[in-house]
N, C-alpha and C positions, 0 to 999 in steps of 0.2 A: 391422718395420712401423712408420709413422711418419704419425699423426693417418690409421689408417687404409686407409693406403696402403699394397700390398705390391710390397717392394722385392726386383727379383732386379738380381745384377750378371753380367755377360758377361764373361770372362777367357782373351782367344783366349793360345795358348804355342806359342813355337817357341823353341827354343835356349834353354831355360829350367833345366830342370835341376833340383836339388836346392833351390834358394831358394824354389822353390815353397810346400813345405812351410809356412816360416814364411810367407811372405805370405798364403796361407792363412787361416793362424794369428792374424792381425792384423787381418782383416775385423770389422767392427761388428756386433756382437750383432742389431741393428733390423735389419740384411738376412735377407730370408727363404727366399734359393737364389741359390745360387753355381752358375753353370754353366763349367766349365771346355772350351774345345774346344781338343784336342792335333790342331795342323794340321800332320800325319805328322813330328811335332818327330823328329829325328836323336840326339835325348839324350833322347826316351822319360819325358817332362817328364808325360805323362798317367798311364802305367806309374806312375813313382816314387809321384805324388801318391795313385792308385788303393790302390796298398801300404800308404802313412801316414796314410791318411782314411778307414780301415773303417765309423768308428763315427760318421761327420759327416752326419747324418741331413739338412742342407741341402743337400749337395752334389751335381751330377751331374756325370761327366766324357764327355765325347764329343769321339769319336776321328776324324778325317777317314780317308778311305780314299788319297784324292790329297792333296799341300799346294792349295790354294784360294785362300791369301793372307790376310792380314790381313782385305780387306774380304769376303771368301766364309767364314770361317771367323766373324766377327762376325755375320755375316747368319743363319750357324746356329745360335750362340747366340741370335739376337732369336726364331728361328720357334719355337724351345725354349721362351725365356720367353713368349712368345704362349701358347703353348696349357697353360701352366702360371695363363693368367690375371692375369701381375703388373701390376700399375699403372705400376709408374714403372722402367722398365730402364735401369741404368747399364752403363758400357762402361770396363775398366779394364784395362791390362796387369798382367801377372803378372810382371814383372822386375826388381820392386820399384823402379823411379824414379820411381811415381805412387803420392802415400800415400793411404793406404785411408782414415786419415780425416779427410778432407778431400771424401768421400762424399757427409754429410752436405751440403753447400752445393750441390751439382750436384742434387741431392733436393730442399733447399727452393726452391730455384728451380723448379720442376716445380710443387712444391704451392703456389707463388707465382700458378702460372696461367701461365705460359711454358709453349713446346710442346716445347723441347730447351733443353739448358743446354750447352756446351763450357768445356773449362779454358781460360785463357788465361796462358802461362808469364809474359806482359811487362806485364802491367797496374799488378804496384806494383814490379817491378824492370827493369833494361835488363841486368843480366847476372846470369850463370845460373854457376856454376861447372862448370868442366869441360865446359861446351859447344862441344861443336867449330866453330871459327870457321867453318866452312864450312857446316855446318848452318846458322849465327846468322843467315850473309850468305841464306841461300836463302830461310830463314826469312823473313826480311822483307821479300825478296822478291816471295814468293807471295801474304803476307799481304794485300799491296798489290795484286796481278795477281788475288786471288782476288774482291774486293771487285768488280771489272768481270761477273767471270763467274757468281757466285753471287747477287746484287741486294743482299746484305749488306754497307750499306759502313759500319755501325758494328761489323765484327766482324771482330776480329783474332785472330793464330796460327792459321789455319783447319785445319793440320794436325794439329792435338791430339788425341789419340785420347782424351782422360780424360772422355769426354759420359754425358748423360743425356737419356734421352726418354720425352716421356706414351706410354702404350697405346696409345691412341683413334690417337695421329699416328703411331705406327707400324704400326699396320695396316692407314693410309689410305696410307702409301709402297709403289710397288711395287720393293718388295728384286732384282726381275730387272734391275734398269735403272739400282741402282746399282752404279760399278766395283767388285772383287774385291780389286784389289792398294793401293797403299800412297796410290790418288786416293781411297781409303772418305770419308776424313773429308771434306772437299772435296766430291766428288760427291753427299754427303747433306743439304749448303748447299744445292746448286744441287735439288736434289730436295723439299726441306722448301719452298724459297722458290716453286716450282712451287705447293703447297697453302698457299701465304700462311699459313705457318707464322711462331712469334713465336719467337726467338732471342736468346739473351744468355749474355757473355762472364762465365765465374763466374774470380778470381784463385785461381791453384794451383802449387802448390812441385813443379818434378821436379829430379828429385836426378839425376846424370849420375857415372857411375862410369867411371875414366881405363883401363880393362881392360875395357869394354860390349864386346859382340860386336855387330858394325853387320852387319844386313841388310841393308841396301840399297845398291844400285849410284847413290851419290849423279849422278854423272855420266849415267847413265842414266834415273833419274827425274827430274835437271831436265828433259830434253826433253819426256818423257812429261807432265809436268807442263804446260808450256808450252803444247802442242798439243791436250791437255784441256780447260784451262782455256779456251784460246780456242775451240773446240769447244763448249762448255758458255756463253758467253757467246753465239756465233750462234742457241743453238739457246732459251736463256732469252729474245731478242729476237723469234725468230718466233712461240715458243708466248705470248708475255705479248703483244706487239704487233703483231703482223701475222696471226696464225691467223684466222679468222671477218671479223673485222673490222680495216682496217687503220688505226691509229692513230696519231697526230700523233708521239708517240715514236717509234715503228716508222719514219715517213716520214723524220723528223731523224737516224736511224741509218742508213738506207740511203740518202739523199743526202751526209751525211759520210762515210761510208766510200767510194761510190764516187768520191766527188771528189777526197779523197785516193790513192788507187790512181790516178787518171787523170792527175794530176797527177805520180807518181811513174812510173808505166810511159809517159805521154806525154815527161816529162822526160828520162827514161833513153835512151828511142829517139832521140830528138832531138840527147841529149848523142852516142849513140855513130855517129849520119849526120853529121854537121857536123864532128866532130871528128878522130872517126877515116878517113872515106870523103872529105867535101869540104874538108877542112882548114881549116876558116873556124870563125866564133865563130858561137853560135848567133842567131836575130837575137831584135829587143828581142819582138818581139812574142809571139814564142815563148814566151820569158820570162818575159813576162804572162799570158800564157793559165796557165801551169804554178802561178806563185805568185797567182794571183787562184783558182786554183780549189785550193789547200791548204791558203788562210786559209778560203773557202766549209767546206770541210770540217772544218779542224780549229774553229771556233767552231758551227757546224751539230754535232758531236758532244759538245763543250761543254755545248750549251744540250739535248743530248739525255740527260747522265749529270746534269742539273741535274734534271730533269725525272726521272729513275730512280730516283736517292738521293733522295727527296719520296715514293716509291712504295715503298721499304723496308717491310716487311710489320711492322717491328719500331714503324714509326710509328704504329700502334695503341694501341701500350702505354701 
């Protein structure tokens, strides 16, 4: 407990194994329950720990029945801590690349009066040892692609699973309607920024081991990723500016996007009649129409992310 506060942490496992143990072991006295959820880990990573933590009177361990995913498996950790009552529940893996105490600053940020705290690997470095360059590249990627889709554009590494959040703000999230799999951290932006939730990036060390066992089909969740994230971007634009009432933001998004599409799907047909069927150039005026309505759009969406980042729920603070 910490000025009061009771602190439970979330510790979803899959392919975790025998490190368990000490990580465990290494949690901060001021935490007041460890909940561990073994999401049907293949190496029996709940078993072990159940075996070596008889006497660990904070502990609970729960078992999935199916795997669920990282975000389905976190989410039953939160309903655990819910009705356990804790104040401020952090969220940390068990595979020892996230140090446990480094806890504390995801905590006071919370009692600071923020409504979630996330780690962020790149705040006071730009490289990380033994991070796979291909991670590094997606990484920065999304960071950038997620800022569109979550309204968060002072918040970076959106993937980070090392977070913290108030009670109060997680009871007002409905947990059915964030993703399950490896979009959790991400989808709980785009879900916090829904309740004009306040958010900030805390600096945190993860350690990358040249033997990690990688879950993910990186190649598979860039897509998923991609289609998400733009998915959650149309759908933050209608519920914030267009639902009830339709708003000057709303109106500069759906005139720049469809200007741009008209311009690209008008340009395309034009390119493939003229070129391929009448074998002529296209004529000038064509050409105007196409690039007068690209620039309409692309500065119409301009003046509309101008207009969004001014709206960041974080500009309260």
């Amino acid at each position: 407990m910490i000025k009061n506060y009771k602190i439970s942490i979330i510790v979803p496992v899959y392919n975790v194994g025998k490190s368990i143990i000490d990580f465990i072991g290494s949690i901060p006295n001021y935490v007041d329950q460890i909940i561990v959820v073994d999401d049907k880990c293949p190496l029996g990573t709940g078993k072990i720990l159940k075996k070596h933590s008889q006497n660990n009177e904070k502990l609970e361990i729960l078992f999935n029945d199916q795997n669920l995913g990282v975000g389905g498996t976190v989410k039953r950790g939160y309903e655990s801590a819910i009705k356990k009552n804790s104040d401020i529940i952090v969220k940390i893996d068990g595979d020892g690349q996230m140090d446990s105490d480094q806890i504390i600053r995801l905590v006071n940020c919370i009692v600071d009066g923020y409504d979630y705290s996330k780690g962020n690997r790149f705040l006071n470095t730009s490289y990380i040892k033994n991070y796979p360059l291909e991670r590094f590249l997606g990484n920065k990627f999304l960071s950038l692609y997620s800022k569109f889709s979550t309204g968060y554009w002072d918040i970076f590494d959106p993937i980070n699973g090392f977070t913290a959040i108030k009670k109060n703000k997680l009871k007002e999230l409905n947990l059915d309607k964030v993703d399950n799999r490896y979009f959790f951290e991400t989808d709980m932006l785009f879900n916090l920024y829904l309740l004009k939730s306040t958010v900030k990036d805390i600096s945190v060390n993860i350690k990358y081991f040249k033997d990690h066992r990688q879950n993910l089909n990186i190649l598979k969740e860039t897509f998923n990723f991609f289609f998400k994230n733009f998915h959650r971007l149309l759908n933050r634009v209608r519920i914030t500016y267009l639902n009830n009432s339709v708003r000057l933001p709303g109106i500069l998004f759906s005139v720049g996007i469809s200007s741009l599409l008209f311009s690209v799907f008008f340009g395309s047909y034009n390119l493939f009649i003229y070129s391929m069927i009448k074998k002529t150039f296209i004529p000038n005026s064509i050409n105007a129409i196409c690039l007068i309505s690209f620039i309409v759009g692309l500065f119409t969406l301009l003046f509309f992310f101008k207009i969004d980042i001014n709206n960041n729920p974080n500009k309260k603070k």
